[in-house]
DRENDO-1510 file (C-alpha; in Angstrom, 1 decimal, always signed):
<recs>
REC; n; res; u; v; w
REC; 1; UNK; +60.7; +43.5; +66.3 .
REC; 2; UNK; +58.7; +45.0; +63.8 .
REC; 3; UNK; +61.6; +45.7; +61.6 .
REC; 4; UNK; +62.4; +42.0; +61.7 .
REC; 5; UNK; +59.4; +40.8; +60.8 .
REC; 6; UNK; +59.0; +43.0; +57.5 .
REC; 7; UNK; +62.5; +41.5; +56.7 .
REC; 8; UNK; +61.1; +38.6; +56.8 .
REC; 9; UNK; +57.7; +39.2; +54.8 .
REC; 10; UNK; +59.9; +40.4; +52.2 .
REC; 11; UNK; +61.9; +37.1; +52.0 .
REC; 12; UNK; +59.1; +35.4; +51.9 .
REC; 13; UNK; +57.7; +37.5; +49.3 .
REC; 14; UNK; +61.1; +37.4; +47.1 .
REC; 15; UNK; +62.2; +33.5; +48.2 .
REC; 16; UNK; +65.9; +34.7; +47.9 .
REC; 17; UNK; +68.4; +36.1; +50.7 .
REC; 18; UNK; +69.9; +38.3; +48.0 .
REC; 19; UNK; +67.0; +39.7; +46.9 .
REC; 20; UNK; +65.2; +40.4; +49.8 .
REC; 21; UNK; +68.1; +42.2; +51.4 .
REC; 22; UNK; +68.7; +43.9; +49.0 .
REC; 23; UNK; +65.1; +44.9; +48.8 .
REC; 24; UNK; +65.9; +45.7; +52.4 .
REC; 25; UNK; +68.7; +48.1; +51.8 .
REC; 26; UNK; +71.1; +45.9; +54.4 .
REC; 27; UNK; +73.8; +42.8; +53.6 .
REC; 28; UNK; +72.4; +39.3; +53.1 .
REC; 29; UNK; +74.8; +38.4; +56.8 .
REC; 30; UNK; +72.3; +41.4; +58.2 .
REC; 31; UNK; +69.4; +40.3; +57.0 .
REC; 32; UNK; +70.2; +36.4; +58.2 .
REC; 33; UNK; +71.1; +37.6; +61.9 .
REC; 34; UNK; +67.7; +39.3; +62.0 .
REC; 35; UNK; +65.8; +36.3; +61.0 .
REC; 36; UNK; +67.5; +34.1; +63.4 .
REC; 37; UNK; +67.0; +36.6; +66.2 .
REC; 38; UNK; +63.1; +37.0; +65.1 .
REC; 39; UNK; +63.5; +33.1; +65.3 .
REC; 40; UNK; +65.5; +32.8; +68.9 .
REC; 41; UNK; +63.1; +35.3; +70.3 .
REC; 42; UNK; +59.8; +32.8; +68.8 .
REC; 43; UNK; +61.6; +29.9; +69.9 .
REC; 44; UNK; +60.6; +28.3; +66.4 .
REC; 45; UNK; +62.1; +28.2; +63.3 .
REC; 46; UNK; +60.4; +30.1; +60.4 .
REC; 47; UNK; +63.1; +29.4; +57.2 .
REC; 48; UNK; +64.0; +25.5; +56.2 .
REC; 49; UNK; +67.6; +26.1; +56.1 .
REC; 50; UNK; +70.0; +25.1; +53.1 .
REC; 51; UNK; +72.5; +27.0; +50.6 .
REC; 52; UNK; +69.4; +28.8; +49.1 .
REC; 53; UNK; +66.1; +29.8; +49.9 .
REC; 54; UNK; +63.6; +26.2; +50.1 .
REC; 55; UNK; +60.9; +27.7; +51.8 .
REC; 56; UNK; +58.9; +28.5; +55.1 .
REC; 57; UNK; +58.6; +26.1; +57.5 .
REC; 58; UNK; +54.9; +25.5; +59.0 .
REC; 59; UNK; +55.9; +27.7; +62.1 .
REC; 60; UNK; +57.0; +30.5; +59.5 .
REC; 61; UNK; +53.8; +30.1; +57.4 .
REC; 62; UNK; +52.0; +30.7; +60.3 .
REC; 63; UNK; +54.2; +33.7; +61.8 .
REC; 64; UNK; +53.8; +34.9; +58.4 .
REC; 65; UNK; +50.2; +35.9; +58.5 .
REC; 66; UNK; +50.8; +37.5; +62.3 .
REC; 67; UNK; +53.9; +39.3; +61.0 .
REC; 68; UNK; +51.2; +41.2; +57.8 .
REC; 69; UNK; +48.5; +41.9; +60.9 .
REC; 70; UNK; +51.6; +43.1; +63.2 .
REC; 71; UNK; +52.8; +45.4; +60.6 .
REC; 72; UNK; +49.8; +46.6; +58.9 .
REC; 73; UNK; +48.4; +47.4; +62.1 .
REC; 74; UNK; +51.6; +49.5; +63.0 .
REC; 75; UNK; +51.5; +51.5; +59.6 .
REC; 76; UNK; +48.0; +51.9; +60.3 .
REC; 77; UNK; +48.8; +53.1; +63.7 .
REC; 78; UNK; +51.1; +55.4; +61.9 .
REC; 79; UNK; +49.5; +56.9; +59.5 .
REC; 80; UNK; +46.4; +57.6; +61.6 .
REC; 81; UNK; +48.7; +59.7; +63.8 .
REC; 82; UNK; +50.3; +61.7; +61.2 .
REC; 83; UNK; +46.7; +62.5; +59.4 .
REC; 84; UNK; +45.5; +63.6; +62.7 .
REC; 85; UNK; +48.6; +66.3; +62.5 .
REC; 86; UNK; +49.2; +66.8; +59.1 .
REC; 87; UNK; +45.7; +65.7; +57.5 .
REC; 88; UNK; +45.9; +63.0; +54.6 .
REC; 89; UNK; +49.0; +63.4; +53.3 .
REC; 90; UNK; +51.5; +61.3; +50.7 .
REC; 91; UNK; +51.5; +58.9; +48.3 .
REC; 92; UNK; +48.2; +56.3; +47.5 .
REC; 93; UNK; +48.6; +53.4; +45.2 .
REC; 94; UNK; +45.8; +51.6; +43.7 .
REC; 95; UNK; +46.7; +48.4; +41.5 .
REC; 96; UNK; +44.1; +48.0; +38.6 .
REC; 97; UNK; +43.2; +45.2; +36.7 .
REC; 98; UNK; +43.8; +46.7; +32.5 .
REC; 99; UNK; +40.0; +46.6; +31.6 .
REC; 100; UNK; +39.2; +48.9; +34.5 .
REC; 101; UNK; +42.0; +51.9; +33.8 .
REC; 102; UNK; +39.2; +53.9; +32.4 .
REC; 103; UNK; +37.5; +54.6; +35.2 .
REC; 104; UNK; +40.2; +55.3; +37.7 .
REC; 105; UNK; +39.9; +59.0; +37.3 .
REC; 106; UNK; +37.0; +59.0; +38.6 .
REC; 107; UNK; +37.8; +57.9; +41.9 .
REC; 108; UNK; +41.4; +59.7; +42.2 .
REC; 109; UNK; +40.1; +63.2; +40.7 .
REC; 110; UNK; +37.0; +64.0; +43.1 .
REC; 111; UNK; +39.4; +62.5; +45.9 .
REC; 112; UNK; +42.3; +64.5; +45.1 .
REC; 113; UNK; +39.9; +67.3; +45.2 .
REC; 114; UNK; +38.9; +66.7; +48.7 .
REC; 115; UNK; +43.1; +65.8; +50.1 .
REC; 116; UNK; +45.0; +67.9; +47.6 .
REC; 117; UNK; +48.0; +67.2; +49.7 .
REC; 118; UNK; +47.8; +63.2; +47.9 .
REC; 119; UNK; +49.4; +61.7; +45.0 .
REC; 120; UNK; +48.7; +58.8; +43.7 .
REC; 121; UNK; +50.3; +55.9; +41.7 .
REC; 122; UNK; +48.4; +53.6; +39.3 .
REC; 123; UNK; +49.5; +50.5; +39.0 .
REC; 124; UNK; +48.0; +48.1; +36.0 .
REC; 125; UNK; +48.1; +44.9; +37.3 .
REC; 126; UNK; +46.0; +41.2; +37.1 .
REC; 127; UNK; +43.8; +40.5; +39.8 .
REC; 128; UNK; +46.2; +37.9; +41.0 .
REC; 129; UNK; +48.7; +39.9; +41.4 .
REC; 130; UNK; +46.5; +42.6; +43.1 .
REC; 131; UNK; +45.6; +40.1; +46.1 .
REC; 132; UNK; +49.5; +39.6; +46.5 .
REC; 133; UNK; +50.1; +42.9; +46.6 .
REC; 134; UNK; +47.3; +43.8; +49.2 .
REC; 135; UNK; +48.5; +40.9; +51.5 .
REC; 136; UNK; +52.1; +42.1; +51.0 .
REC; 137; UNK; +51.2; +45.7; +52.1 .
REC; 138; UNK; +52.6; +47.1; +49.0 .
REC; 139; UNK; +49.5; +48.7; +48.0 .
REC; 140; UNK; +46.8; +50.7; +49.7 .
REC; 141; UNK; +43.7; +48.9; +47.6 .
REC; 142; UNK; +43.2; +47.5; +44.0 .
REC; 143; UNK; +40.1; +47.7; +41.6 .
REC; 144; UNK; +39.5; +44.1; +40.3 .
REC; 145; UNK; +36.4; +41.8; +39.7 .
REC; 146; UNK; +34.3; +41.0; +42.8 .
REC; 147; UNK; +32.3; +38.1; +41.7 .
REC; 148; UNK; +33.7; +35.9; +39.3 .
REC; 149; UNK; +37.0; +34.3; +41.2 .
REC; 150; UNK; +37.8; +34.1; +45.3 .
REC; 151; UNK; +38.8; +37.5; +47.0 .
REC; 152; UNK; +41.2; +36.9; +49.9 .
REC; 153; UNK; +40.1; +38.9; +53.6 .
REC; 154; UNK; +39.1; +42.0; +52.2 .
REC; 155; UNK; +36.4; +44.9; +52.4 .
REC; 156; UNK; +34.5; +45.4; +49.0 .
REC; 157; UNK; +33.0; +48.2; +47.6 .
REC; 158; UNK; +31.3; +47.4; +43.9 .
REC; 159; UNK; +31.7; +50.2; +41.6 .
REC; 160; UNK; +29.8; +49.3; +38.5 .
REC; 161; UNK; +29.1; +46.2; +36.4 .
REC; 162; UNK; +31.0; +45.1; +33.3 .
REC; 163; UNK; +29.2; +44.7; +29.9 .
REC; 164; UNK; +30.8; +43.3; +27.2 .
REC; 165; UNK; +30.6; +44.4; +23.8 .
REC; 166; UNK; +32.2; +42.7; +20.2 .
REC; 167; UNK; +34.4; +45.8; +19.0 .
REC; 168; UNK; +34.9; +45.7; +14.7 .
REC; 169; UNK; +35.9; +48.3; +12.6 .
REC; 170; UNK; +35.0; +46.2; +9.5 .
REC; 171; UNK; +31.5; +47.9; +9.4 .
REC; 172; UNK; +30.6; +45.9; +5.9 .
REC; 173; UNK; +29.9; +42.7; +7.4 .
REC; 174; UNK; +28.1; +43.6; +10.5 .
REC; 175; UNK; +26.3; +46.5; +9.0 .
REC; 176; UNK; +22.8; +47.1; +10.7 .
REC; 177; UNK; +23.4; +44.7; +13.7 .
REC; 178; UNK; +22.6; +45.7; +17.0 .
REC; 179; UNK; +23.6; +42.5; +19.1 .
REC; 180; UNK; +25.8; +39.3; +18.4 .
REC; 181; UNK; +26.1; +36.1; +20.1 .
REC; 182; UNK; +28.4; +35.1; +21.5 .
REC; 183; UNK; +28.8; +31.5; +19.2 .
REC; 184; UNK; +28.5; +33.8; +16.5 .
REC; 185; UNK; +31.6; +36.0; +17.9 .
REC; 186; UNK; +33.6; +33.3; +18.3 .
REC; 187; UNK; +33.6; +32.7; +15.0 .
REC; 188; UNK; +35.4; +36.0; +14.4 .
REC; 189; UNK; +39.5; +36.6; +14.0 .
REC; 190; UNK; +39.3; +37.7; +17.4 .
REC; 191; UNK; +42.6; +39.4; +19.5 .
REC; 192; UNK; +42.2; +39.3; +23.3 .
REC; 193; UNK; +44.1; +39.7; +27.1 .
REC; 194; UNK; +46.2; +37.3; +27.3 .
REC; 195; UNK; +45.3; +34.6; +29.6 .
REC; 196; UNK; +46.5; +35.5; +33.1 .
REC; 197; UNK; +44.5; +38.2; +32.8 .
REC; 198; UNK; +41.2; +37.6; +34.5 .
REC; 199; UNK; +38.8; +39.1; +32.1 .
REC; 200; UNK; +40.0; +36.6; +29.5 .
REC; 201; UNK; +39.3; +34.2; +31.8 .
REC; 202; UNK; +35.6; +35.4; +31.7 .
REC; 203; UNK; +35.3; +35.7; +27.6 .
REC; 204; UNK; +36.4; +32.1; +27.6 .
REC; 205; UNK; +33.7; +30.8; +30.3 .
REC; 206; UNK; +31.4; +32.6; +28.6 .
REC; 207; UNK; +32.2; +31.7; +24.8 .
REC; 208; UNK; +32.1; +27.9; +26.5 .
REC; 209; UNK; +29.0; +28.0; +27.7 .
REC; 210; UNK; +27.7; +29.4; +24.3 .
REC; 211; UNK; +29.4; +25.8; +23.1 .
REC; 212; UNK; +31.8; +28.1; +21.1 .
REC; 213; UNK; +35.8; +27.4; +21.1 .
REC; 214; UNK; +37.8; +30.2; +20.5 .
REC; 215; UNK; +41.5; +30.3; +19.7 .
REC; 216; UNK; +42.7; +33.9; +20.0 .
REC; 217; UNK; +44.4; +35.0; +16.8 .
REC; 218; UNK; +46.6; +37.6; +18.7 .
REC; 219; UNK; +47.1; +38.1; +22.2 .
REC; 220; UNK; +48.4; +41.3; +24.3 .
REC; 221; UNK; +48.4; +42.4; +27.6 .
REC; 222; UNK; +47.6; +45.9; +26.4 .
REC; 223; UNK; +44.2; +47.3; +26.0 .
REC; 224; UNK; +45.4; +49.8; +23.1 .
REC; 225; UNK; +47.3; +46.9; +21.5 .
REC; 226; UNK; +44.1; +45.5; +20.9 .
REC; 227; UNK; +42.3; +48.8; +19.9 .
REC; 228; UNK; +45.4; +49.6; +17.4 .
REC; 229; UNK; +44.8; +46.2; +15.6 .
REC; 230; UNK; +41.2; +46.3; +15.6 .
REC; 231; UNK; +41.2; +49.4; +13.8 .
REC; 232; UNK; +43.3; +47.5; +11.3 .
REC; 233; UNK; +40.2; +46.4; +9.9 .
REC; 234; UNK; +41.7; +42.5; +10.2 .
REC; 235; UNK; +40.5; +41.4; +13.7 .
REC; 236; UNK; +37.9; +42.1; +16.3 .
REC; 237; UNK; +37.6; +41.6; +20.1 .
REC; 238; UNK; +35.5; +41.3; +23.0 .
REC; 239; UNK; +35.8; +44.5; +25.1 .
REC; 240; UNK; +34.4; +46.0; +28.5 .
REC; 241; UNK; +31.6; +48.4; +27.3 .
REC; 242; UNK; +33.2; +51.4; +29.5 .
REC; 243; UNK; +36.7; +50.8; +27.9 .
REC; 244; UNK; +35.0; +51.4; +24.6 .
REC; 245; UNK; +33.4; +54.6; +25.6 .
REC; 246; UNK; +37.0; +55.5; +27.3 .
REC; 247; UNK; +38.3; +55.4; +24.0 .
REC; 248; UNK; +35.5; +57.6; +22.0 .
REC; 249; UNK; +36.3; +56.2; +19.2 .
REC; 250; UNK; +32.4; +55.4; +18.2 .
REC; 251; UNK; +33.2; +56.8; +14.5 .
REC; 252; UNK; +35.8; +54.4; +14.1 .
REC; 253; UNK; +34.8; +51.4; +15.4 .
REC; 254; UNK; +31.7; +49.4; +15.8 .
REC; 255; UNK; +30.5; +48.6; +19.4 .
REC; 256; UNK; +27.6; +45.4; +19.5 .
REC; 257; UNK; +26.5; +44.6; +22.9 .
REC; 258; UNK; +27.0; +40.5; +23.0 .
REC; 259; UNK; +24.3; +38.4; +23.6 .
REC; 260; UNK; +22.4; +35.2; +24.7 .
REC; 261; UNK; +23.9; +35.4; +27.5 .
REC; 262; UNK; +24.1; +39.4; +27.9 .
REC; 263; UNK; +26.7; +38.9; +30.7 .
REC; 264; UNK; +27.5; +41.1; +33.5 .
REC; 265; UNK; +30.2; +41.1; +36.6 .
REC; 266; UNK; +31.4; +43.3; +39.3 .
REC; 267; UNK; +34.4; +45.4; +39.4 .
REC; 268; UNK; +34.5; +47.1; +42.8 .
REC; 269; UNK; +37.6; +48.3; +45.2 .
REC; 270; UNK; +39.0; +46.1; +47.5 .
REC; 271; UNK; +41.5; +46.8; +50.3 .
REC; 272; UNK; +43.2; +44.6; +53.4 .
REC; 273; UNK; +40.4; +43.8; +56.3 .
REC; 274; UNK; +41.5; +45.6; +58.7 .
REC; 275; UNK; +40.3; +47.1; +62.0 .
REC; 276; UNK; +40.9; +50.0; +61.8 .
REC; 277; UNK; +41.8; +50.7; +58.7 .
REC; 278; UNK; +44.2; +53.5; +58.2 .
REC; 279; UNK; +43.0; +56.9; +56.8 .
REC; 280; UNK; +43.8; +56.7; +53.6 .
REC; 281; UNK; +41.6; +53.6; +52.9 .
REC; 282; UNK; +38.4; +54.8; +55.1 .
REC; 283; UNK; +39.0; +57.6; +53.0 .
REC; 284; UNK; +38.9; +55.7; +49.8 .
REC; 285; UNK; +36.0; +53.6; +50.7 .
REC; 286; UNK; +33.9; +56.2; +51.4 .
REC; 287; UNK; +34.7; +57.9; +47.9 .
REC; 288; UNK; +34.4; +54.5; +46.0 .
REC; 289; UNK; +30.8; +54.1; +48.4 .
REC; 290; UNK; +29.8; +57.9; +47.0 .
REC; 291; UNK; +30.6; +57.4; +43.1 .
REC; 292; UNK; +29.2; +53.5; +42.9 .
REC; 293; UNK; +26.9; +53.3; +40.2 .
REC; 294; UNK; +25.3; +50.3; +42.0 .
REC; 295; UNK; +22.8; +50.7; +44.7 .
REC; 296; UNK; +24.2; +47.6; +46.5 .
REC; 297; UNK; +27.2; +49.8; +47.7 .
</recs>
């Protein structure tokens, strides 16, 4: 049973027989007798039928979110029997939203120290695609903004706030300055995440409700992309404040906290609500609880 129902959470993850099984490691005919057996033994039917994928029916929507509680809870189950032999063992992957990178280490190095018998895998993601992978179970937790956009059923712990800061290496014409607005940023050649990301999202709200429009001259995915063509001399950006420091580049560049408002949100780690959670989370929580800059945690 519990094989057949993460066949089909990855179907419904991939929306394509072909893909899923051969996510699955097994033939598309496999994978299609499982479903219908998972299907026979629910008396429902979970996948609208046709010559390609068109979807869950109601009944599989709904089996859908059992199936992630059914299996989560089994790996939990799992792994909490194995770290009670072994001790915290394996691999931990954490999906992080770009602007946050920086600080990963240091939840991964004090935690390593504690379970040197972990690895870990970093994942850079959007904070979309970090909910999606916690309520696919492909990740153990994510670090992504807390308070700006909807969280999905998770637990929360908030890490530190997020400044932001107009980043220039053209020192001339913002010699002496120790803030900016952010109309008067706006006004700026300006390169920025692209919008999918969320803390472009937040930049644009922000520059709005300053009444400034903003077209970005250059977009990226990539946090160094941006640094490399700021240090061009041709274009600024609006940067977290802790990405800046990452960088130490302070000599090169010019950091000026923005202004009017001087804006602030949450970037915390998130993980699947689940009771219990398996060790490997509790363990995370606790060390993202320990190093929170914010009393609140």
């Amino acid at each position: 049973m519990i094989d057949k129902l993460e066949m089909f959470m990855v179907l419904a993850r991939e929306q394509h027989f072909g893909h899923a099984a051969e996510h699955c490691g097994v033939t598309q005919p496999t994978l299609s007798s499982a479903l219908r057996q998972l299907e026979d033994h629910l008396g429902v039917v979970l996948v609208k039928r046709g010559s390609r994928y068109q979807g869950l029916t109601p009944e599989g929507e709904r089996v859908l979110e059992w199936a992630r509680h059914i299996v989560g809870s089994t790996r939990s189950m799992r792994d909490e029997m194995r770290a009670m032999r072994f001790g915290l063992t394996g691999q931990v992957q954490i999906a992080v939203i770009p602007t946050a990178l920086a600080m990963v280490h240091e939840l991964t190095t004090p935690f390593r120290e504690k379970h040197p018998d972990v690895s870990f895998a970093i994942l850079s993601r959007t904070s979309v695609e970090i909910q999606a992978l916690l309520d696919d179970l492909r990740i153990d937790a994510g670090i992504t903004y807390l308070d700006n956009e909807p969280l999905g059923r998770v637990t929360a712990i908030p890490l530190y706030r997020e400044r932001y800061h107009l980043v220039t290496s053209n020192m001339d014409d913002l010699a002496g300055r120790e803030t900016i607005t952010w109309r008067e940023a706006a006004k700026l050649p300006l390169c920025l995440l692209t919008p999918d990301m969320q803390n472009r999202r937040i930049i644009d709200q922000h520059l709005d409700a300053a009444g400034a429009k903003v077209s970005a001259t250059l977009e990226s995915d990539s946090m160094i992309a941006l640094f490399t063509h700021v240090q061009t001399g041709n274009w600024a950006s609006i940067m977290p404040e802790k990405m800046v420091e990452s960088f130490g580049m302070r000599d090169r560049v010019k950091s000026i906290p923005i202004i009017e408002p001087d804006a602030t949100h949450t970037v915390g780690l998130i993980a699947a609500k689940r009771e219990p959670a398996t060790p490997v989370v509790s363990a995370l929580l606790k060390e993202a609880a320990r190093i929170s800059e914010l009393q609140t945690a």
